[in-house]
N, C-alpha and C positions, 0 to 999 in steps of 0.2 A: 233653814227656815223651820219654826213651829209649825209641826202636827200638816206635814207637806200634804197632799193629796196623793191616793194614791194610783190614778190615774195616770201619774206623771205630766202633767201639766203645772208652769211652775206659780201657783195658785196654793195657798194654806184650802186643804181640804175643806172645810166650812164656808169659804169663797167660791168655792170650786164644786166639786160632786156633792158637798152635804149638803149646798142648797137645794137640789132638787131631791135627795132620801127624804129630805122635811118636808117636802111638797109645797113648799113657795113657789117653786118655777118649775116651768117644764125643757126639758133638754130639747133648744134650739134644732139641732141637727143629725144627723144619725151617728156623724163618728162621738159627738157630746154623749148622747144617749149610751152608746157602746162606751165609752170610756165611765160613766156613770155606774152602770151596770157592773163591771169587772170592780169597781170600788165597792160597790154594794155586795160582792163577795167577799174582797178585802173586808169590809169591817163590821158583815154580819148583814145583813137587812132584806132577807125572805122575801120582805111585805113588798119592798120598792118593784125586785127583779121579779114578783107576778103583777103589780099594776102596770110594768112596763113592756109586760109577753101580752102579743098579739092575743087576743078573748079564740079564734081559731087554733090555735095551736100552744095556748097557756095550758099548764098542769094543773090538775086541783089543787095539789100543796107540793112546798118543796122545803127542803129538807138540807141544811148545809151543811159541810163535813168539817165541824171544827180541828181536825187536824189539818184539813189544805192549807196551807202556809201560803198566800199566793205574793210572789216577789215583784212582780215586775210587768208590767204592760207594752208591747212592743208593735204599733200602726204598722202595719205592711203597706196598704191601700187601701182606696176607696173609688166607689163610683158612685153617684149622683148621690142622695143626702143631703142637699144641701138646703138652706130657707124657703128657697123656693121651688123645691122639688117635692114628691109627693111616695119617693122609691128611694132605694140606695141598698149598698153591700157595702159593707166592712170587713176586710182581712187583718186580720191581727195574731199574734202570736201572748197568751198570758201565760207568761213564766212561773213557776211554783217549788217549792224545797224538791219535789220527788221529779219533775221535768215539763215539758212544754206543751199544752194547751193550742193546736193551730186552727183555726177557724174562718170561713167567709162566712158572715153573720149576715141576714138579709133583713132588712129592716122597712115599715110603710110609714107613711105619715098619713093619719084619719085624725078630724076636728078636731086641728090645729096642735094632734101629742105623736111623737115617733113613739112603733111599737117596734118589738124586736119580733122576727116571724119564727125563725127558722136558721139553718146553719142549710151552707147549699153544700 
């Protein structure tokens, strides 16, 4: 496939995660949003991963490490997240050239967009 996502969802990135970095849509669900999010380190985009951090627990500015190589996205679990839920956790493991990223990322849903809060 051309220019895969790199989410790992089997979507061309532009179908997939770049529609929402461009801010046409908003990520459905929290494991969308977290899968979103890990691409937006993939392929640069600051802007996206603070409109996407909770206003509670967002950073003034962030800062990417152009050498993270990041390889690979890997869903552990989740709990709630879903359309009709309003909470949820995502565990996942992001792979990278130097080693493995493990996290339960906790995520809310406020007026109608998932935020990402917090790592529990």
């Amino acid at each position: 496939m051309a220019n895969p996502c790199p989410c790992g969802l089997p979507e061309p990135y532009p179908a997939c995660c770049g529609r929402f970095h461009r801010g046409g849509q908003h990520a459905p669900t929290a494991e969308r949003l977290m899968r979103s999010r890990y691409s937006a380190f993939v392929v640069g985009e600051p802007d996206y991963l603070l409109a996407t951090w909770h206003p509670s627990t967002r950073p003034t500015r962030l800062e990417l490490d152009p050498a993270r190589k990041w390889t690979r996205l890997e869903i552990a679990g989740s709990t709630g997240g879903s359309l009709l839920e309003n909470e949820g956790t995502v565990e996942f493991r992001a792979h990278h050239r130097d080693g493995v990223q493990h996290e339960n990322s906790r995520f809310v849903r406020e007026g109608g967009r998932w935020y990402y809060v917090d790592a529990l």
